[in-house]
Structures are given as C-alpha cells and as structure tokens.
C-alpha positions, 0 to 999 in steps of 0.5 A: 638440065641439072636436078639438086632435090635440096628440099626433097631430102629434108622434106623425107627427114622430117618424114621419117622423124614425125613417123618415128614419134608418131606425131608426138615429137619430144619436148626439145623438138616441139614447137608448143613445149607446153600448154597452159589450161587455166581452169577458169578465168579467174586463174589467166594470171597465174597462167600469164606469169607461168608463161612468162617464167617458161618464156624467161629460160627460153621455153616455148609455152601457150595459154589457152585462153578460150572460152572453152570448157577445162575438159575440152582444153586438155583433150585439144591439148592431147590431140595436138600432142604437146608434151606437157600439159599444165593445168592451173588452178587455185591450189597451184595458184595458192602453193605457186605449183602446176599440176602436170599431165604428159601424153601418155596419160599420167598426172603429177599434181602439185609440182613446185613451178621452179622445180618444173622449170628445171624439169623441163629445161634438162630434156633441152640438154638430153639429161631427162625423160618425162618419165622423171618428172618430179614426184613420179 
C-alpha cells in the first residue's frame, strides 16, 4: 500500500500559522476583513453602503445586523478577531466617515470611508500595518 498524506501537510500548515497569529490572522488572510456594527437600526443603510464600497474593491466586509446591544456587537467582533471593527453612527453617517476600532484595543474615530478603503486595500499588497491607520 502506498501512503500520500497530501492533506495531513496542509492540515499541520495551517496549524502552525493559526498558532503563530494566535488566532487572529492579519487582514489579508481573514475571511471576515471587516465588521460592520451599526449602532442602532436606523444606521443598516449606511452600513449597506459601506459594505458595498468594501465589496466593490474586492474586500470582504459583514454587517451585524442583530438585534443585539452595540457593546455586544463589538465584544463578538473581538472574539472572533476580525481585523477592523467599524462602528457607524450618525456622525459617520453625517461626515460619510467610519470610526474604527482594531484588535488590540485602540480607536480611530472619524476616518473618511474612502481613505479606509484605501487603507485597508494596501495590507492586501503588504504595503501597510494596522499600526498606520489614518489619524494614528
């Protein structure tokens, strides 16, 4: 009998690299890049057309459209460990901004949607870190 472990190999790979990133895998690798956490119901347009713009370049965003509390959105959101968490409200709504907040625990509030985009495209080309994230 002849044994191939063509899956045992990939199975150790991905292993060892979700060991590495201790389960929060950059933006590039993510399959949730970002999440959309509309504060209230009135803002799941905003958030649609977000989403879209994201989607548009080739990103891959969700909405949490739940009926769950704001607070509770975002700490799911961290657990999961997506990159970037949106926030969106009517300010952002107002100024066509998001307010961002990344996995280890810091905020940008009020970053054009356009200027994000781009942000978040660059890491797909390895040009950028989260640590240089417009307004830092």
């Amino acid at each position: 009998m002849i044994h191939r472990a063509l899956f045992g190999s990939i199975d150790r790979f991905l292993g060892l690299v979700l060991e590495h990133y201790a389960d929060a895998l950059p933006p590039w690798l993510a399959p949730v890049q970002a999440r959309l956490v509309p504060i209230a119901d009135r803002h799941l347009g905003y958030a649609a057309v977000v989403a879209g713009a994201l989607k548009a370049v080739g990103l891959r965003p969700e909405v949490d459209d739940s009926g769950g509390r704001m607070q509770a959105k975002v700490r799911d959101a961290q657990l999961a460990k997506v990159p970037y968490t949106l926030v969106l409200g009517d300010r952002d709504e107002q100024a066509e901004a998001v307010s961002v907040r990344l996995l280890d625990g810091s905020e940008r509030r009020g970053v054009p949607l356009q200027e994000f985009v781009n942000h978040l495209q660059a890491p797909l080309a390895g040009k950028a870190t989260a640590a240089s994230l417009p307004g830092a």
